[in-house]
N, C-alpha and C positions, 0 to 999 in steps of 0.2 A: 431459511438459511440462504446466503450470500453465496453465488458460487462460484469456485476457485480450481485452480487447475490451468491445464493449459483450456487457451480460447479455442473454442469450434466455431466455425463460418457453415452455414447453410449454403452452397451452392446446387445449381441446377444437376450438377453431377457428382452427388451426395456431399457429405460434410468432408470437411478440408480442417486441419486441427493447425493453429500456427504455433509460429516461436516463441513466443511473448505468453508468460504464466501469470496467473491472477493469483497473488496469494493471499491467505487465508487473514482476515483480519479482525481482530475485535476492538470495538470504542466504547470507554468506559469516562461516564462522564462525573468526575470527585467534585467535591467542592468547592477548591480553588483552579482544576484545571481539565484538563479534556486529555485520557491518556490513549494512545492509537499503537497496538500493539500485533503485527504482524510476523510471519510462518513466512522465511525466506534463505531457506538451505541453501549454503556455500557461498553466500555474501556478505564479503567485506563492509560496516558500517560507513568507508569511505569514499564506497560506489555508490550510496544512495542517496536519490534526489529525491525531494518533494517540494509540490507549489501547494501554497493557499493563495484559494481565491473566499472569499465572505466563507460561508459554509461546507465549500466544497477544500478536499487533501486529495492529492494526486503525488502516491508515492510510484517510486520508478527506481530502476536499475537495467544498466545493458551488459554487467557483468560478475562473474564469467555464467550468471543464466538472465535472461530475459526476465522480466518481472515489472506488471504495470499495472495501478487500481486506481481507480477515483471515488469517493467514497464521500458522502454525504457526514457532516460534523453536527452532533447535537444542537449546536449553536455557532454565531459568527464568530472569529479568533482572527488572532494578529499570530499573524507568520515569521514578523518578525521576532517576535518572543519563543519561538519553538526551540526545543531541544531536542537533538537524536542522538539514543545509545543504542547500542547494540550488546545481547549476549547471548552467547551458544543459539547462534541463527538467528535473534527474535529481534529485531528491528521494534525500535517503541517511540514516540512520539509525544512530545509533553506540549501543551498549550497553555 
C-alpha cells in the first residue's frame, strides 16, 4: 500500500509533519484507457492540476487543502487526451 496522508519529514529533531496531503489514489488500467481515481475532501474539480510526463501523473491542488502525488501510470499516455471529473470529493482521471 501507497502511503497517503499528510507528509512526514525525518529531521534531526524528530519528524516534522507538513502542509501538503498525499491523497489516496487507485489506477485502474481498462482496455481502452487508464482511469486515476483519487480521495481528496473539500476540493473543487476546478482547483486541480495535473502534468503528465511519459509514465509519470503529478496530480496537485493548493486549495482550500494542500494536496500533491506523483504516481507512476501502467503505461505511457498523452496528456493531452486526459479528462477530469470530479464527484462527491473523488477526483478521477481518464487517459
Amino acid at each position: 500500500m501507497e502511503p497517503f496522508g499528510h507528509r512526514v519529514q525525518k529531521t534531526a529533531k524528530g519528524p516534522v509533519i507538513e502542509d501538503v496531503r498525499e491523497p489516496e489514489i487507485d489506477v485502474m488500467k481498462e482496455n481502452d484507457h487508464v482511469l486515476v481515481v483519487g480521495d481528496m475532501p473539500g476540493v473543487n474539480e476546478d482547483d486541480i492540476h495535473f502534468e503528465v510526463k511519459g509514465e509519470t501523473l503529478k496530480i496537485s491542488t493548493e486549495k482550500p487543502r494542500k494536496y500533491e502525488k506523483e504516481i507512476v501510470l501502467p503505461c505511457a499516455i498523452n496528456g493531452d487526451q486526459a479528462t477530469l471529473s470530479c464527484k462527491n470529493d473523488y477526483p478521477s482521471n481518464e487517459f
